[in-house]
C-alpha positions as a printed Julia matrix, in Angstrom:
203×3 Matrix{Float64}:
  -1.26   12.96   -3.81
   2.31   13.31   -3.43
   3.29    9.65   -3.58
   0.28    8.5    -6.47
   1.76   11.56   -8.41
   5.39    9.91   -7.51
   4.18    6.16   -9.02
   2.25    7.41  -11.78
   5.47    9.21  -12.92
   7.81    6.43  -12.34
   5.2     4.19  -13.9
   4.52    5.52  -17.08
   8.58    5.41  -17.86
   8.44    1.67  -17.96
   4.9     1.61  -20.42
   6.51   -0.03  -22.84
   8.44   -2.62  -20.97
   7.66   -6.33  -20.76
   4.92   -6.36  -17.54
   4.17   -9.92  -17.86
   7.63  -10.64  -15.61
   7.36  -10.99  -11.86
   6.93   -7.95   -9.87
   9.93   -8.21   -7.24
   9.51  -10.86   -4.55
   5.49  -10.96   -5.48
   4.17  -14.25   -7.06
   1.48  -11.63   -9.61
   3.39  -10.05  -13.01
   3.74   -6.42  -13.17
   0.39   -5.74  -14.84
  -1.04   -7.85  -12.27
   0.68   -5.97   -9.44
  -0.59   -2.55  -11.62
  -3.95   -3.92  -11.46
  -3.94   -4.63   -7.5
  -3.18   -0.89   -7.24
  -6.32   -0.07   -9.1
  -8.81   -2.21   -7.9
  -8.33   -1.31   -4.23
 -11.31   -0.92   -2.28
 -10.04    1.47    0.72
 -12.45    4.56   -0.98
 -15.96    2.13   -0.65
 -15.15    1.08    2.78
 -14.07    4.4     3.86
 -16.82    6.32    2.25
 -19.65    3.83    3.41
 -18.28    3.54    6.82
 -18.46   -0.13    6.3
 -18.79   -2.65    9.31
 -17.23   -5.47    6.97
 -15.47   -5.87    3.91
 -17.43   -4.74    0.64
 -17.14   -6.53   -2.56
 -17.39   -4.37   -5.1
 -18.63   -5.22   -8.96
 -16.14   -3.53  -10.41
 -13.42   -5.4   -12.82
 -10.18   -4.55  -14.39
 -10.53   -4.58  -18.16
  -8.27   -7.51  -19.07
  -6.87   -6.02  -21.82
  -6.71   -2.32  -20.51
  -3.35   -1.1   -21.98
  -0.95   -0.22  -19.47
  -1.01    3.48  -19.69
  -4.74    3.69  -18.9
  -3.86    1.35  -15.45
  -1.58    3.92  -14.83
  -4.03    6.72  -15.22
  -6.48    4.49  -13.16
  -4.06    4.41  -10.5
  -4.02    7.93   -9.83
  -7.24    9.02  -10.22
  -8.53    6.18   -7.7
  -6.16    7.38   -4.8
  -7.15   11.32   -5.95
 -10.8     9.65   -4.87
  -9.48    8.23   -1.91
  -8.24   11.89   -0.85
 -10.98   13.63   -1.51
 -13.16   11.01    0.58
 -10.79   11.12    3.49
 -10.9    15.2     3.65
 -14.6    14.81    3.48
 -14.97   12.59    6.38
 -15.24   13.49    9.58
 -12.64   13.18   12.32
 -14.21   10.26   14.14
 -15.33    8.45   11.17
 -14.65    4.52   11.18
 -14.35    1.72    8.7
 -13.76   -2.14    8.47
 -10.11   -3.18    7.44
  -8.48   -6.7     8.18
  -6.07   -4.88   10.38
  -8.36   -3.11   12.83
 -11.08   -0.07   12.28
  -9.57    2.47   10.47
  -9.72    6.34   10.27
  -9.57    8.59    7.01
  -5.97    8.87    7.9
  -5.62    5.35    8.44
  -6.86    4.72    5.19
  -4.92    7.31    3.37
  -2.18    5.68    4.86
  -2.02    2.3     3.77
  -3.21    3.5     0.07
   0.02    5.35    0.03
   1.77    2.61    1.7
   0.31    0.08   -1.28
   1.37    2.68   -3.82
   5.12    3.14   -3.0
   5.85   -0.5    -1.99
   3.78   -2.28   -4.95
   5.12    0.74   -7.09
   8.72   -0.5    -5.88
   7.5    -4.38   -6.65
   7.12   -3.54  -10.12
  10.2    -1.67  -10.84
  12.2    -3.86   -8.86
  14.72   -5.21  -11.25
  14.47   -2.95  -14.07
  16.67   -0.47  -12.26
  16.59    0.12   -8.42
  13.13    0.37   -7.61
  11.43    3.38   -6.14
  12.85    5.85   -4.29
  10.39    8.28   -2.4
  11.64   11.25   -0.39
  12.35   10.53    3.6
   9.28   12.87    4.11
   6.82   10.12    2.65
   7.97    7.15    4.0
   8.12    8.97    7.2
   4.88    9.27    6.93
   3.56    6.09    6.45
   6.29    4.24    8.93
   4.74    6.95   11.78
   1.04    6.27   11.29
   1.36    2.74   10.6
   4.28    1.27   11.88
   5.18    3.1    14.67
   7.11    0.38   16.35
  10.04    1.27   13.29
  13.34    1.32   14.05
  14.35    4.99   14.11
  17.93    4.41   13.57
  17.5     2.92   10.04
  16.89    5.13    6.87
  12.93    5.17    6.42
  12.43    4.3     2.92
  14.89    0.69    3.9
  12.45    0.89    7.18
   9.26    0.78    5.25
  10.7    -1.71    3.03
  11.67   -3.99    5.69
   8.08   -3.28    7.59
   6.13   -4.71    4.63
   8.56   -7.84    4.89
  10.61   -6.68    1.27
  13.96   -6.26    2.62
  16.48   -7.6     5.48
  17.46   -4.86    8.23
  20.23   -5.55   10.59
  19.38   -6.2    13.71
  16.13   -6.77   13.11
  13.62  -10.04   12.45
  12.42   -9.53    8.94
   8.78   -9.97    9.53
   8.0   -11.72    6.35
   4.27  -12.09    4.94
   3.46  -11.8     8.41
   3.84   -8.29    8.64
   0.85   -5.67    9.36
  -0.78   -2.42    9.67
  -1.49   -0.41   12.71
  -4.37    1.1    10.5
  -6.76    2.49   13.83
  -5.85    5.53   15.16
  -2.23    6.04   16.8
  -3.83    6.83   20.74
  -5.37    3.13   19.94
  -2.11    1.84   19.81
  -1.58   -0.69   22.17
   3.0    -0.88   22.71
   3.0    -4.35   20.91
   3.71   -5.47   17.23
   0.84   -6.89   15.32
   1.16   -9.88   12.9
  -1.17  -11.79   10.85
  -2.0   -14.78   11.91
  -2.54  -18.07    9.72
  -1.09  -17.78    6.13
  -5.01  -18.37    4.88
  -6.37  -15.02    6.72
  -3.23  -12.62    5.32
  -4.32  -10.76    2.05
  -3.16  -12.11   -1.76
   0.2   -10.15   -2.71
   2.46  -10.96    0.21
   6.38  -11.34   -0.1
């Protein structure tokens, strides 16, 4: 809850900014970035140890004002939590990117939090900047091929294809999650394959 606390905070600063601009290197706006974050669907698959994707019938309101997206925000990944310490150790799910755990799940909400968080900001003023213990945590569960030598907040960056490291190919919108568990791991770097298989929202 550390990083959705994080985001929310950073988040609600920027309320009454313009949100129809791009969100960093994303072709969506802000809101539309804001409203990715809210409509994820991690908790459903998670909690109904789904086989394949689920679509849900749920809908943004399109004229939901900001602050209540926000709000949304953090109460869906405070779901997601409270799923994922409910669920059993060896419970599986369906994700693009390989059968996930509770932790694997937790993982790449948090990892969709800080990095989309970061889209949005982008330009107004830095972006985010999370502590070294949370991107830590989401380079070492799921990215664990990440260059140790590079600061892990500019590692995470550069592992969802948003920023150039030296010495290293930026992966682009190819980039992707080791979301199974870590023992599953097999040495190598996954990537996406075709551009019409990767998910909407890429660099």
């Amino acid at each position: 809850m550390e990083a959705a606390a994080l985001c929310r905070d950073s988040l609600l600063v920027q309320v009454d900014g313009d949100w129809e601009w791009p969100a960093g290197q994303l072709e969506w706006t802000r809101r539309q970035t804001l409203e990715h974050i809210c409509a994820l669907g991690y908790t459903w698959q998670l909690a109904t140890r789904a086989r394949e994707r689920r679509r849900i019938a749920l809908t943004i309101l399109p004229d939901a004002p900001i602050d209540m997206l926000v709000s949304t925000l953090y109460d869906a990944a405070t779901v997601l939590a409270e799923v994922a310490r409910a669920t059993p150790p060896e419970a599986r799910a369906y994700h693009p990117a390989g059968t996930a755990d509770a932790a694997g799940f937790v993982a790449m909400e948090t990892d969709e939090l800080l990095v989309h968080t970061h889209d949005i900001l982008e330009g107004i003023d830095n972006g985010l900047e999370p502590s070294e213990h949370l991107a830590l945590l989401v380079l070492d569960r799921l990215f664990p091929w990440w260059p140790r030598e590079a600061p892990p907040w500019e590692a995470l960056l550069w592992a969802n294809g948003r920023r150039a490291l030296a010495g290293h190919d930026n992966p682009g919108a190819t980039w992707l999650w080791h979301c199974a568990p870590l023992e599953e791991w097999d040495g190598t770097v996954p990537s996406w394959g075709p551009a019409d298989n990767r998910p909407a929202g890429r660099p």
